[in-house]
N, C-alpha and C positions, 0 to 999 in steps of 0.2 A: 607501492606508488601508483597513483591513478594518470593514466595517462588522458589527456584531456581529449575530449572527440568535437571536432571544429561545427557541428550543424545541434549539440544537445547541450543544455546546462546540467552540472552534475544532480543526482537526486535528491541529497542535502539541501542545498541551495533549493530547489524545488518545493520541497517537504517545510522547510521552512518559512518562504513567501505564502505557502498555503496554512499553516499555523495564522502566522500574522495576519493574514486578509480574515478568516473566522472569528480571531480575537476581534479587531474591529468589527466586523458586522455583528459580533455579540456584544457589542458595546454602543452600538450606535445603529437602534430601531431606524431611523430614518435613511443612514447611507444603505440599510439589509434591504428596505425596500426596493431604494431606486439599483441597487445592484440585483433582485428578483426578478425587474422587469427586464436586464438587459439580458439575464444568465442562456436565454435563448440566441445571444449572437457571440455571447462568449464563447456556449459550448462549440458553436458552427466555425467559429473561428482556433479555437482551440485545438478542433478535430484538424482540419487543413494544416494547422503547421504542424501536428502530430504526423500524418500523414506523408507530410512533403520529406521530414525529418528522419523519419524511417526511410524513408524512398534513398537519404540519401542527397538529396537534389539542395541546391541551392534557390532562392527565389528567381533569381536570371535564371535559373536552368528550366524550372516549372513553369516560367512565365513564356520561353522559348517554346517548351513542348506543344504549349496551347496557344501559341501565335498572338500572346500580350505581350503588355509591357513590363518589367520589372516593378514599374514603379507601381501598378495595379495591384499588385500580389503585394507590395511594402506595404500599401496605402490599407489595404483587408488586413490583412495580418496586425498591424499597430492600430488599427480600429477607427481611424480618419473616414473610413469609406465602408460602406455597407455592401457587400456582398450581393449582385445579384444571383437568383437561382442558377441561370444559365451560366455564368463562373464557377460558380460550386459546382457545377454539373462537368465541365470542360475539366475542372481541375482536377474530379476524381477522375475521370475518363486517364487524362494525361498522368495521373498516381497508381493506372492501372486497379482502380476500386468501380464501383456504381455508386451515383447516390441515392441515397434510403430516407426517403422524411416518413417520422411517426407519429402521430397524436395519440399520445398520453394521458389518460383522464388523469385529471390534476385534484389533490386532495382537499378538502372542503375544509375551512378552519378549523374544525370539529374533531378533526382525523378521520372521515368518511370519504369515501368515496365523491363529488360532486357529479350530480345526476343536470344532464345538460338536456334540453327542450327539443333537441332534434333539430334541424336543417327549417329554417322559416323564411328563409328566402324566395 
């Protein structure tokens, strides 16, 4: 018998909504795209409730830690509100992590590597 844990959805349930979301975007070119450009504040978002989730913590409790509001951490997490750096930053601080931004050369339609022109600023 699984006993339920009050801050995770079971892995099933998980494994499944991830099934379904790829059958769509493998059905529908146009939703794969506009869900490529967001997949950068999914992942950012994804990680923080990963994180707070492990930790344990509640959103009042995280948003306590870092001297916010709850409803900031609802508002990020459900996707209403974009994340500034400086939240992400306080959040990992208060999850007891760092944060880490990486650029990733991104792959060329081709399956190549994309070769980028350098800093022209």
């Amino acid at each position: 018998m699984r006993v339920p844990n009050p801050v995770s959805r079971p892995v099933d349930e998980y494994e499944a909504e991830q099934r379904a979301r790829e059958l769509l975007l493998a059905e529908h070119p146009d939703i794969r795209e506009q869900y490529e450009s967001l997949r950068p504040r999914f992942e950012v978002v994804s990680a923080l409730i990963r994180a707070r989730k492990e930790a344990g913590l509640t959103q009042a409790q995280l948003a306590e830690r870092m001297g916010r509001r709850q409803s900031l951490i609802s508002a990020i997490e459900s996707g209403r509100r974009n994340p500034h750096f400086q939240t992400l930053a306080d959040a990992a601080r208060a999850l007891g992590y760092e944060l880490r931004v990486d650029f990733v050369r991104a792959p060329n339609p081709d399956g190549g590597a994309s070769r980028g022109g350098g800093d022209r600023s």
